[in-house]
Residue frames as qw, qx, qy, qz and C-alpha x, y, z in Angstrom:
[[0.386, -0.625, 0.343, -0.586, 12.70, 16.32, -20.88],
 [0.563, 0.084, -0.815, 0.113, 13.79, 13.84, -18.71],
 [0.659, -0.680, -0.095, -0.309, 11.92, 12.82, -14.89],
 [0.286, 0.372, -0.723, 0.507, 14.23, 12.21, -12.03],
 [0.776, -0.536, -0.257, -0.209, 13.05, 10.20, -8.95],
 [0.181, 0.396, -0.763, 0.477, 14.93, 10.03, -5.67],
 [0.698, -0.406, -0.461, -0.369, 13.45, 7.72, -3.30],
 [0.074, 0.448, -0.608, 0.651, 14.97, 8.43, 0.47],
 [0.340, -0.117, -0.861, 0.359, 14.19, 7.22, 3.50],
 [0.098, 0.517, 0.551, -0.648, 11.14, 10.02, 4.72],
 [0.513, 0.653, 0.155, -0.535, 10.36, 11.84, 1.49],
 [0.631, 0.393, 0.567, 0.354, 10.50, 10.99, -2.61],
 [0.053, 0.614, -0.285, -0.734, 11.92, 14.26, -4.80],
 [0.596, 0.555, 0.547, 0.196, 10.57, 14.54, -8.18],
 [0.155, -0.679, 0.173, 0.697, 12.38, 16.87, -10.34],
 [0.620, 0.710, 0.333, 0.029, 12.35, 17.82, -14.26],
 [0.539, -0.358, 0.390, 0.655, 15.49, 18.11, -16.68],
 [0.680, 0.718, 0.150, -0.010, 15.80, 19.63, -20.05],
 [0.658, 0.524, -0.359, 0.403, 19.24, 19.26, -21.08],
 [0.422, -0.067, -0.559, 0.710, 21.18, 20.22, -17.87],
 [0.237, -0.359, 0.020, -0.902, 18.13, 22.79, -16.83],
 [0.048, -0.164, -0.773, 0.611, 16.37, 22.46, -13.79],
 [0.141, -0.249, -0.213, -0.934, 12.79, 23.20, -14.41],
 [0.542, -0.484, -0.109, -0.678, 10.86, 21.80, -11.37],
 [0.451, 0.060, -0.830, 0.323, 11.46, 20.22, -8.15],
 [0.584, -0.498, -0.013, -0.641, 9.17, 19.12, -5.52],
 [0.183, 0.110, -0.931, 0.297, 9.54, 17.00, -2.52],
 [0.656, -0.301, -0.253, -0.644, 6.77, 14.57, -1.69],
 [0.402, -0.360, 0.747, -0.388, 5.97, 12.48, 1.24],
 [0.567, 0.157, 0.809, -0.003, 3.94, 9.97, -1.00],
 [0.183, 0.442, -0.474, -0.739, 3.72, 10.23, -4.64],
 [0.671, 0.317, 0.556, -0.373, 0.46, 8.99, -6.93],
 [0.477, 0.191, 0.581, 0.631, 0.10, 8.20, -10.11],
 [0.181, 0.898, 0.374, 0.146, -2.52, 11.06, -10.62],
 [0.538, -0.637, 0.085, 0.545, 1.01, 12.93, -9.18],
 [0.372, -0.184, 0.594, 0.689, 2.86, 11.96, -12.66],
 [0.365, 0.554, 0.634, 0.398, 0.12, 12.46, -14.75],
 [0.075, 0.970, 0.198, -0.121, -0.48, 15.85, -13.79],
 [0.398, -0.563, 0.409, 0.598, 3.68, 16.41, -14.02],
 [0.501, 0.016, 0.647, 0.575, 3.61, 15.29, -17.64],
 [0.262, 0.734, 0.578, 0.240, 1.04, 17.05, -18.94],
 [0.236, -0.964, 0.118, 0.032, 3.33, 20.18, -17.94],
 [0.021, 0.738, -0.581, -0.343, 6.35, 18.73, -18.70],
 [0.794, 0.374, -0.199, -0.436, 5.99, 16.32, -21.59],
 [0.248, -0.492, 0.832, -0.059, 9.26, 13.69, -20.13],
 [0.825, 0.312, -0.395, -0.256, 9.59, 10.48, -22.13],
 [0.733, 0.311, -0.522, 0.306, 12.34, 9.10, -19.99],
 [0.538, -0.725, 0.177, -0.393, 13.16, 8.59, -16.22],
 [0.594, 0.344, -0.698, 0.204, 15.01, 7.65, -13.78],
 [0.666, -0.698, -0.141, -0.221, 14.49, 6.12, -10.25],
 [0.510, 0.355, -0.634, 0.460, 16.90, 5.81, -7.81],
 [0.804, -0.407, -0.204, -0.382, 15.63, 4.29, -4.40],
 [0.086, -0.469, 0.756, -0.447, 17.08, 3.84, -0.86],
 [0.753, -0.070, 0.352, -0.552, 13.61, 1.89, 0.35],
 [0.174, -0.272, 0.910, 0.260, 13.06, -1.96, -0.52],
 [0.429, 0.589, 0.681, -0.081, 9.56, -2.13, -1.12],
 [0.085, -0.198, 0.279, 0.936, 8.84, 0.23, -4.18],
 [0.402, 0.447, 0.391, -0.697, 5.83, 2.49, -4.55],
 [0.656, 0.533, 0.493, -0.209, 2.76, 1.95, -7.03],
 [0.287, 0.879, -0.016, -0.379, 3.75, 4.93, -9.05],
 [0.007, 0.601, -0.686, -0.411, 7.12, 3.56, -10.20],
 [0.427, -0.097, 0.778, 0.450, 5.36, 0.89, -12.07],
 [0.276, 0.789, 0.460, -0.299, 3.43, 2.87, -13.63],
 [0.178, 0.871, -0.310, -0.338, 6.37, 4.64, -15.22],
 [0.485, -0.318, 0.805, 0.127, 7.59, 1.48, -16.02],
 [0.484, 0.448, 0.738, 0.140, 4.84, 0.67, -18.14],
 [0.249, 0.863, 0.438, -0.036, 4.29, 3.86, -19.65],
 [0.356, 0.904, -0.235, -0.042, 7.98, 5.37, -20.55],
 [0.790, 0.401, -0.352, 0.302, 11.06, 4.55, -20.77],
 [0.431, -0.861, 0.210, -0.169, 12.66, 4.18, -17.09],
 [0.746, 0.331, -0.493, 0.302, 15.66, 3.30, -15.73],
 [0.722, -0.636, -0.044, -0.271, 16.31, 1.98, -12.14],
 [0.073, -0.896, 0.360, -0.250, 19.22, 2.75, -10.49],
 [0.713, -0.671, 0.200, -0.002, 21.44, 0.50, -9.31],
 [0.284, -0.633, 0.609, 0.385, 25.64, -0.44, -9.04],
 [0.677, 0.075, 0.648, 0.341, 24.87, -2.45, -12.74],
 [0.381, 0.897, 0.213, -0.075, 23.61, 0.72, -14.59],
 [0.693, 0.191, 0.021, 0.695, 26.15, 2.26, -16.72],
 [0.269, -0.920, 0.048, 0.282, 28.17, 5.45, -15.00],
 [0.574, 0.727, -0.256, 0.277, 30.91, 7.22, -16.91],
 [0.118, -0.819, 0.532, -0.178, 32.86, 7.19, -13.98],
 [0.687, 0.148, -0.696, 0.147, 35.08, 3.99, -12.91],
 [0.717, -0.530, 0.268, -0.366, 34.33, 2.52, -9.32],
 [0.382, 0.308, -0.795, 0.357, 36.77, 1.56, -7.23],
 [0.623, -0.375, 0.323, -0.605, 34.84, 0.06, -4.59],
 [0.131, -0.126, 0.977, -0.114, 35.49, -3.53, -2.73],
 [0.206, 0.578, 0.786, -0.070, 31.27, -3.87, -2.54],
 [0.188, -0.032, -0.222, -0.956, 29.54, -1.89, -5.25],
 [0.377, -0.457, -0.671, -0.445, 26.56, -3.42, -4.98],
 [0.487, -0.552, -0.549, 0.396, 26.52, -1.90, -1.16],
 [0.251, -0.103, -0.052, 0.961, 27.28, 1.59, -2.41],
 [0.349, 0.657, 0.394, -0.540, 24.48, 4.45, -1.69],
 [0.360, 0.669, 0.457, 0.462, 22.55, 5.10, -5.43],
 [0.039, -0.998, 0.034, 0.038, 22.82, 9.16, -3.79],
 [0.427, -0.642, 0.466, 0.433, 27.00, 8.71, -3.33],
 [0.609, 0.221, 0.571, 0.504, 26.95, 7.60, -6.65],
 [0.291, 0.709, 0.500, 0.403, 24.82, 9.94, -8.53],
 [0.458, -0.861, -0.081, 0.206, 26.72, 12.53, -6.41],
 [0.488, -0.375, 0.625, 0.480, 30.19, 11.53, -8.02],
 [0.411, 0.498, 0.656, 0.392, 28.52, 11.65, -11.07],
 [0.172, 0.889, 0.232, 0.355, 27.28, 15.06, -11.34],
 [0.222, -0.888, 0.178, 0.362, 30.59, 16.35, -9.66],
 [0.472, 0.030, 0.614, 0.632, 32.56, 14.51, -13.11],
 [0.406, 0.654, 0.531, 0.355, 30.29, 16.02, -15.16],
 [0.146, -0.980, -0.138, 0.005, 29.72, 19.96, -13.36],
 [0.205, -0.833, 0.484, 0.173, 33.92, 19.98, -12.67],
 [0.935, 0.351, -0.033, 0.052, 35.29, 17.66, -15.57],
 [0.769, 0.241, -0.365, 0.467, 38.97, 16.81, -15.16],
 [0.312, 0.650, -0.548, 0.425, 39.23, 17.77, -11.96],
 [0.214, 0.097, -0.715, 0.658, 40.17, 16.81, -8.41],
 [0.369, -0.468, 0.005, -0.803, 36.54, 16.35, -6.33],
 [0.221, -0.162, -0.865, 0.421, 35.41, 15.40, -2.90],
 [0.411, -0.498, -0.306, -0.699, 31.72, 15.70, -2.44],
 [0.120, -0.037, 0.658, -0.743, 30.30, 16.33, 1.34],
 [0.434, -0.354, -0.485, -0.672, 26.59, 15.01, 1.35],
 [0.044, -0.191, 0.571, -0.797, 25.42, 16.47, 4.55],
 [0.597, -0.284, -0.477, -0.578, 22.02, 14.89, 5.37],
 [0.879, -0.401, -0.041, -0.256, 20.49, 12.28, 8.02],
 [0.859, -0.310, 0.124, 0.388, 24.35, 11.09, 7.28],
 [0.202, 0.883, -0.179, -0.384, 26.94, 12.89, 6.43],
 [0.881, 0.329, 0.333, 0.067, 29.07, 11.46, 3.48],
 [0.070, -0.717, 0.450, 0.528, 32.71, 11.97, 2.28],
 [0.858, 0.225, 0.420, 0.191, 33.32, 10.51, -1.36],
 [0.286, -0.692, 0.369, 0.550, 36.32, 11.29, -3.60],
 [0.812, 0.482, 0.330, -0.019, 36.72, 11.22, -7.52],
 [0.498, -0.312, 0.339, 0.734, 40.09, 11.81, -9.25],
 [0.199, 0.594, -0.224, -0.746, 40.49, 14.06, -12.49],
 [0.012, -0.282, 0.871, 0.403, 39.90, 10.91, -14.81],
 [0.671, -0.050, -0.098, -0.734, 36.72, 10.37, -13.40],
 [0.502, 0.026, -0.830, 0.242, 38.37, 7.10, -11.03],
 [0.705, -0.591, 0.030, -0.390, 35.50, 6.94, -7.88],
 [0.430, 0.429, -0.729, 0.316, 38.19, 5.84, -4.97],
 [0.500, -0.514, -0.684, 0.136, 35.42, 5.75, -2.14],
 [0.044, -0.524, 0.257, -0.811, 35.17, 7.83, 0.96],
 [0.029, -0.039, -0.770, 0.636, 33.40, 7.84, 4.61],
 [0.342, -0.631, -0.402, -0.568, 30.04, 8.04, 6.15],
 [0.143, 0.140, -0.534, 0.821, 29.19, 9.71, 9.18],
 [0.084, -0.628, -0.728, 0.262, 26.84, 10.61, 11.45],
 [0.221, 0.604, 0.329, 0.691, 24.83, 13.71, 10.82],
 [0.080, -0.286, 0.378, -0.877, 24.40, 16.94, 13.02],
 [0.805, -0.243, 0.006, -0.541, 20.52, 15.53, 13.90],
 [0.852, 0.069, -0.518, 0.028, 21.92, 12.11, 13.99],
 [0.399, 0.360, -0.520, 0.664, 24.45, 13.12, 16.69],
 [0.511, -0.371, 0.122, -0.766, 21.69, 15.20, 18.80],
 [0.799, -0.059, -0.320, -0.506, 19.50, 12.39, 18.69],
 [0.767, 0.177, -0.567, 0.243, 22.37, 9.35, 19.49],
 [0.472, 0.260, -0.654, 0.531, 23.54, 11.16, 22.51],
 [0.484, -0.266, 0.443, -0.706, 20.29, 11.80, 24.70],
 [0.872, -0.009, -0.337, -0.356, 19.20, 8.20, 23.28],
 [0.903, -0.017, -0.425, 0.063, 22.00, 6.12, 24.43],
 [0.374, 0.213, -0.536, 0.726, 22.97, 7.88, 27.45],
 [0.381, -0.639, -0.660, 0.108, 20.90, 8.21, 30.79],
 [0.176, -0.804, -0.327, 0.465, 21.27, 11.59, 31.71],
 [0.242, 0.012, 0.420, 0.875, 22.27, 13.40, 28.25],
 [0.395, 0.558, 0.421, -0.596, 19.18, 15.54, 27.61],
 [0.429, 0.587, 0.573, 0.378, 17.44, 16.45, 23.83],
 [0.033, -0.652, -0.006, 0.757, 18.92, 19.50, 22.27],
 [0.515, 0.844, 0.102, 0.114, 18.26, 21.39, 19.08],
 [0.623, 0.203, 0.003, 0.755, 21.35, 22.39, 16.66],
 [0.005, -0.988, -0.149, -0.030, 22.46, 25.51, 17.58],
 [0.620, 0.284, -0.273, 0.679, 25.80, 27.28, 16.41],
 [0.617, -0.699, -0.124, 0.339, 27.25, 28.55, 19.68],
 [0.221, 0.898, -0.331, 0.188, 30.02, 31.99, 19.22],
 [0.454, -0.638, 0.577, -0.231, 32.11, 30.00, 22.28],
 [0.669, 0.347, -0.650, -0.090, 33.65, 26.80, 21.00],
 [0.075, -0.064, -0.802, 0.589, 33.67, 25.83, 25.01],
 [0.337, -0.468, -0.625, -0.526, 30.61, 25.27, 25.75],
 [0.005, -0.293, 0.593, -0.750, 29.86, 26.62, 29.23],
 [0.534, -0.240, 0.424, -0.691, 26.86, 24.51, 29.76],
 [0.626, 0.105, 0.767, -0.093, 25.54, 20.93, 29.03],
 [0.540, 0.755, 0.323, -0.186, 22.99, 22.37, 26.77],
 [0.331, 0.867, -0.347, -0.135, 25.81, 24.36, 24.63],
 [0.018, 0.564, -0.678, -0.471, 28.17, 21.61, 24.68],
 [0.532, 0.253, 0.794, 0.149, 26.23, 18.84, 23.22],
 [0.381, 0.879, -0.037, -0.283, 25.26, 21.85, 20.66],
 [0.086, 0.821, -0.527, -0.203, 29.07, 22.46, 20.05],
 [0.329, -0.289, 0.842, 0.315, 30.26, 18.70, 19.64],
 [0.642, 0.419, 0.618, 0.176, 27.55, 18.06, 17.16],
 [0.522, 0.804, 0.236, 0.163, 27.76, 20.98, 14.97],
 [0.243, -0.848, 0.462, 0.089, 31.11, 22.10, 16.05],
 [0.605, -0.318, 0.725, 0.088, 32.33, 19.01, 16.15],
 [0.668, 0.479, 0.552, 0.135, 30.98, 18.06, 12.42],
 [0.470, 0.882, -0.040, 0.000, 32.11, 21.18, 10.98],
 [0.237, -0.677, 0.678, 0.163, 36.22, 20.42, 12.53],
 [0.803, 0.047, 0.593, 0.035, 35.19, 16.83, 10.95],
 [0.637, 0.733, 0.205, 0.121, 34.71, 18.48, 7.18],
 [0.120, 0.971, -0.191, 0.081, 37.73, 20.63, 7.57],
 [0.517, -0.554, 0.651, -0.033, 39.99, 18.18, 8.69],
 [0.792, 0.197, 0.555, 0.163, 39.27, 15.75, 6.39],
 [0.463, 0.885, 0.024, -0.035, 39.32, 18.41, 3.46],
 [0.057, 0.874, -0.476, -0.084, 42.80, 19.63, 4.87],
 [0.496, -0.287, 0.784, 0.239, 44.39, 15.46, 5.09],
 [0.778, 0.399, 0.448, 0.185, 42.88, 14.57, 1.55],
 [0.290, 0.944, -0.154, 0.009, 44.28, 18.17, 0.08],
 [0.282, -0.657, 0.698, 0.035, 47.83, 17.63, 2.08],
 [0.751, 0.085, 0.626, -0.190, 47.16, 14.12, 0.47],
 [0.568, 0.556, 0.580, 0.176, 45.80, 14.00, -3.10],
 [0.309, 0.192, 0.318, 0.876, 46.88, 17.67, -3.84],
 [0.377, 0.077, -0.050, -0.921, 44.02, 21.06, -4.78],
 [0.088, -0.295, -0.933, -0.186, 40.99, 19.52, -4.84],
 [0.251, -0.250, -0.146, -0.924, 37.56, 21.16, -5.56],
 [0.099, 0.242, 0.771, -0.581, 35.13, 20.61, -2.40],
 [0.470, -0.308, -0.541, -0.626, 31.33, 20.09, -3.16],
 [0.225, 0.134, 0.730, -0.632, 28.86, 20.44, -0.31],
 [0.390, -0.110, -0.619, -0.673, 25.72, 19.00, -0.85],
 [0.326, -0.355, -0.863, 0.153, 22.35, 17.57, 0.76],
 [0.348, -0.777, -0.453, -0.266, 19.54, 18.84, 2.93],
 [0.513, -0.821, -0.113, 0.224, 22.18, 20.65, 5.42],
 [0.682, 0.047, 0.043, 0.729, 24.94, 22.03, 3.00],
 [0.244, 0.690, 0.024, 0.682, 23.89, 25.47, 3.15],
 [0.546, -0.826, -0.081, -0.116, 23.62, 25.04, 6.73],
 [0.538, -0.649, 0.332, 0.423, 27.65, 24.80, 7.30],
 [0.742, 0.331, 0.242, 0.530, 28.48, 25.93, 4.13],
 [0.115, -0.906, 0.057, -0.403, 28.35, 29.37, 5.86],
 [0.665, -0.735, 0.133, -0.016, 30.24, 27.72, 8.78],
 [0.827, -0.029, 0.229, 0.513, 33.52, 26.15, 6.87],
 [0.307, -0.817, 0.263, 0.411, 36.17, 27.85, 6.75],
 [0.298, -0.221, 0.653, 0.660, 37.98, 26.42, 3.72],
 [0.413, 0.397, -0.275, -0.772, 36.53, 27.11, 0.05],
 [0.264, 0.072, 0.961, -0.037, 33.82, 25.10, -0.84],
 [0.338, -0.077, -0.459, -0.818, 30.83, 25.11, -3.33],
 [0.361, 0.045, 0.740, -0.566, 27.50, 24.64, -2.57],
 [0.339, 0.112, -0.738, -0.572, 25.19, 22.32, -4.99],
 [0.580, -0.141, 0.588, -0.547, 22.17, 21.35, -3.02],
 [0.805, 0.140, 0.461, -0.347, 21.06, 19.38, -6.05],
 [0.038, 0.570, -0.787, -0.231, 24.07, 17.73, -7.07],
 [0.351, 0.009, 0.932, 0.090, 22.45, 14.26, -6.90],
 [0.541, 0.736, 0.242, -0.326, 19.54, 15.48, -9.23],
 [0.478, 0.734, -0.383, -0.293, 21.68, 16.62, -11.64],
 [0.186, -0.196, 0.959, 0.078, 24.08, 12.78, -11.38],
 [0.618, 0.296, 0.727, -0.041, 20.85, 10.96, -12.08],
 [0.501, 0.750, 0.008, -0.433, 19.77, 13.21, -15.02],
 [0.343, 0.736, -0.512, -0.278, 23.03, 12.63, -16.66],
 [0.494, -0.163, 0.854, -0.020, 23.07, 9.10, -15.49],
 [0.536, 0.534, 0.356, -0.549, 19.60, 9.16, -17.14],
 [0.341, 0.730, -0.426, -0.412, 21.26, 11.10, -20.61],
 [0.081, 0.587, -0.780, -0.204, 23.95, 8.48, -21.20],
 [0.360, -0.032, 0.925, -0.113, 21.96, 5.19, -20.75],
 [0.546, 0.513, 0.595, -0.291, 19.26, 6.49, -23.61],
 [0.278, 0.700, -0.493, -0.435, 21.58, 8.30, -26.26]]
């Protein structure tokens, strides 16, 4: 069994692997060691991986340091996939381990993962398993947030999908250009990289893909814990 750490920017996901099986995920806001001990003694995990957005790094991860066999994430770790990037050492550890577990879950083909979150994230991997880069955006909260902050008379709205693509009041359109406006963003981009690059299998992912994976219109899989499963197999290959 293998742990899996994600360390993010508000909470810390702790999840358990046995071969590609999922067999427990939890999201914490602060993780102890009395956390892991109680994890292991339930799932018996010899091997981990962290993979950390933050620059200070909690107690707990040396603790697993000293006490199994971890590995800490970052653009020097071996990845089966080849990275084309100008600055790897500036690429997110999630956009990686994202591109990972869409090489592994769809092997030889065509994928462009969506990781909808605090940002939203476009990132493209050929059928060889060649990472070519991709975009980052604001998210749907991000948006909200950006346009009653830096504007003097924009109010604070909640998301809310509007039937009327015109918004017929303030309130509905700052609704409609953030989550309207983010879902014409994915679909557009989908249809110039397809009209581009050819078929290409679409992966939505993150804390808000099932929230417009009902709204998109073009065919698209949903994989909330696509970057779980990238580290795992990051994990796999770096201890065989």
């Amino acid at each position: 069994m293998n742990l899996i750490v994600d360390i993010g920017n508000s909470f810390i996901k702790l999840a358990i692997y046995k071969d590609d099986d999922l067999k427990f995920f939890k999201r914490f806001v602060k993780v102890r060691v009395k956390d892991i001990q109680s994890l292991v003694k339930r799932y018996p995990f010899r091997s981990a991986i962290v993979s950390s957005v933050r620059k200070t790094e909690p107690y707990f991860i040396q603790h697993l340091d000293k006490n199994y066999h971890l590995i800490k994430l970052s653009h020097r770790t071996k990845v089966p996939v080849q990275i084309k990037y100008k600055t790897p050492q500036t690429l997110g550890l999630d956009r990686l381990a994202a591109v990972v577990g869409a090489f592994y879950m769809f092997p030889k083909e065509k994928s462009l993962v969506i990781d909808i979150g605090t940002c939203m994230t476009f990132d493209y991997v050929d059928a060889k398993g060649v990472y070519h880069g991709g975009n980052i955006s604001p998210g749907v909260e991000l948006r909200l947030n950006a346009m009653h902050h830096f504007t003097s008379a924009l109010p604070q709205e909640k998301r809310k999908v509007n039937k009327d693509v015109l918004g017929k009041s303030t309130k509905e359109a700052i609704q409609n250009g953030a989550v309207w406006g983010l879902k014409f963003e994915i679909e557009g981009f989908i249809k110039y990289l397809t009209k581009k690059m050819g078929a290409i299998r679409v992966i939505l992912t993150g804390g808000d893909a099932e929230y417009f994976g009902e709204l998109l219109e073009s065919k698209i899989f949903v994989k909330p814990n696509l970057v779980l499963y990238g580290l795992n197999k990051i994990l796999t290959i770096n201890i065989d």
